[in-house]
N, C-alpha and C positions, 0 to 999 in steps of 0.2 A: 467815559463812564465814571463819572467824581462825584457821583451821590451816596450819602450816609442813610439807611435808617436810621431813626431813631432808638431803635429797637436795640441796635448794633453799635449805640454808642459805646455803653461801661467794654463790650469786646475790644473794641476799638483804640479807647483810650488805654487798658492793658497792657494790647500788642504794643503799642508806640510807648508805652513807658518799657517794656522789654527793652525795644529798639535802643531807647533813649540811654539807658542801662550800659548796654550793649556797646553802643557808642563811646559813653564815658569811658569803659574799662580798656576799651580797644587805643584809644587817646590816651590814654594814664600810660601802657604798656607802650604805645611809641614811643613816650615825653622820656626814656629807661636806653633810649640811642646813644650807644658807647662811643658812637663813631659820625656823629652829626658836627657838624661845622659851629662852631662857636656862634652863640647869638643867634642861629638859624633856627626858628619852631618848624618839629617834627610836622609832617602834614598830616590834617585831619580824617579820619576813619571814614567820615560821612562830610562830601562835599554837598552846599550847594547845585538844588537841580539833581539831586540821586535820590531823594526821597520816596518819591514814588517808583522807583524801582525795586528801592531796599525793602519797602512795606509789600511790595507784591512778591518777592521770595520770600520774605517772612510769612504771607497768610498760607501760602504754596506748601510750605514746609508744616507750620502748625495744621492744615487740613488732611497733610499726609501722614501725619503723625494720630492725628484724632482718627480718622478714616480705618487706623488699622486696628482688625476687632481685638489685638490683645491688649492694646497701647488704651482703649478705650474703655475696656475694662477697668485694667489698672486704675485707670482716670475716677472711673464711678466709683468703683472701690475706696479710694482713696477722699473722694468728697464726701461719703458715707461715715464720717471718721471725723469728729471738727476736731477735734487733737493731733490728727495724724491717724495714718495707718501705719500697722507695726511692719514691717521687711518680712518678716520672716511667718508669723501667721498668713500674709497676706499672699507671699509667696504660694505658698500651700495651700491656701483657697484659691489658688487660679490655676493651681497647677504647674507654677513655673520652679527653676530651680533660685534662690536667692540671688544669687549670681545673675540668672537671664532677667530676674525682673529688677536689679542695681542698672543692668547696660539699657533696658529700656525706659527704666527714670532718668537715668541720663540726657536720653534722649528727648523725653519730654521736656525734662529742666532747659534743655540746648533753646527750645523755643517757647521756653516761658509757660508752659501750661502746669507744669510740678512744681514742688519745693522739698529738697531735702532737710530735716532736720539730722545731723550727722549723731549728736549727742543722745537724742529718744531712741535715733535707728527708723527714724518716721519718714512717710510722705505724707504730703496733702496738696489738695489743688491749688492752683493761684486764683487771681477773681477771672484771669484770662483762660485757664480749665473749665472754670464750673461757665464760664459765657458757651464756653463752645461744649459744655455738656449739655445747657439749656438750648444751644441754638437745633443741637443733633435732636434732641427732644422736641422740639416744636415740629421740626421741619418734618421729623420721621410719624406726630402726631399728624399734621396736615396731610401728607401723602397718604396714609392711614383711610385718613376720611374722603378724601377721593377717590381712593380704590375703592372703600366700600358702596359711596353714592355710586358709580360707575358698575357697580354688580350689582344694583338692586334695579336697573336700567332695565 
């Protein structure tokens, strides 16, 4: 099953510049081997032929992250905001303590759907949050309209 929407592209392209991200940083931090053999390059984070496995824990992980209703909140909340949403208002419009919604931007940052700004004290979505705000939106408008055709039956 190797087929793209089109729809699903700019998602698409997101997640793999996360990956790609991801990769680099994880490669820079082996290249820091105190104890590697002269002249020996550190081995790469992402082999060859792991692609398509690494891309499939990656949508796995961002679906269960979007999937959960606080994390998803957050998410709206946060692309509501082109500046940023502030920590601590925004805390308190969800109800959470500052503290629990810092560990669950964490968590979104982990797979690319956040971005902290440390200095405003902000979040805001990445283009890979608002894809999968638009994708949860489409899908949750379409099932919408099926249920409804399906009751007027």
């Amino acid at each position: 099953m190797e087929r793209s929407a089109p729809e699903h592209d700019p998602l698409a392209r997101a997640l793999a510049a996360r990956l790609r991200d991801a990769v680099e940083a994880a490669d820079r931090m082996a290249s820091f081997a105190f104890d590697a053999t002269p002249g020996e390059a550190p081995p790469t984070a992402l082999c060859d032929g792991e692609e398509l496995a690494t891309a499939h824990d990656l949508v796995l992980r961002v679906m269960r992250e979007t999937g959960d209703s606080v994390n998803f909140r957050i998410m709206a909340a946060a692309a509501a905001h082109e500046d940023g949403a502030s920590i601590k208002p925004l805390a308190f419009d969800l109800g959470l303590s500052p503290m629990a919604l810092i560990e669950r931007t964490q968590a979104l940052i982990q797979v690319g759907l956040v971005a902290r700004d440390l200095q405003r004290d902000t979040i805001r979505t990445t283009p890979a949050g608002e894809g999968m705000l638009e994708m949860v939106s489409t899908l949750e408008a379409d099932v919408a309209g099926w249920l409804a055709k399906r009751r007027r039956r």
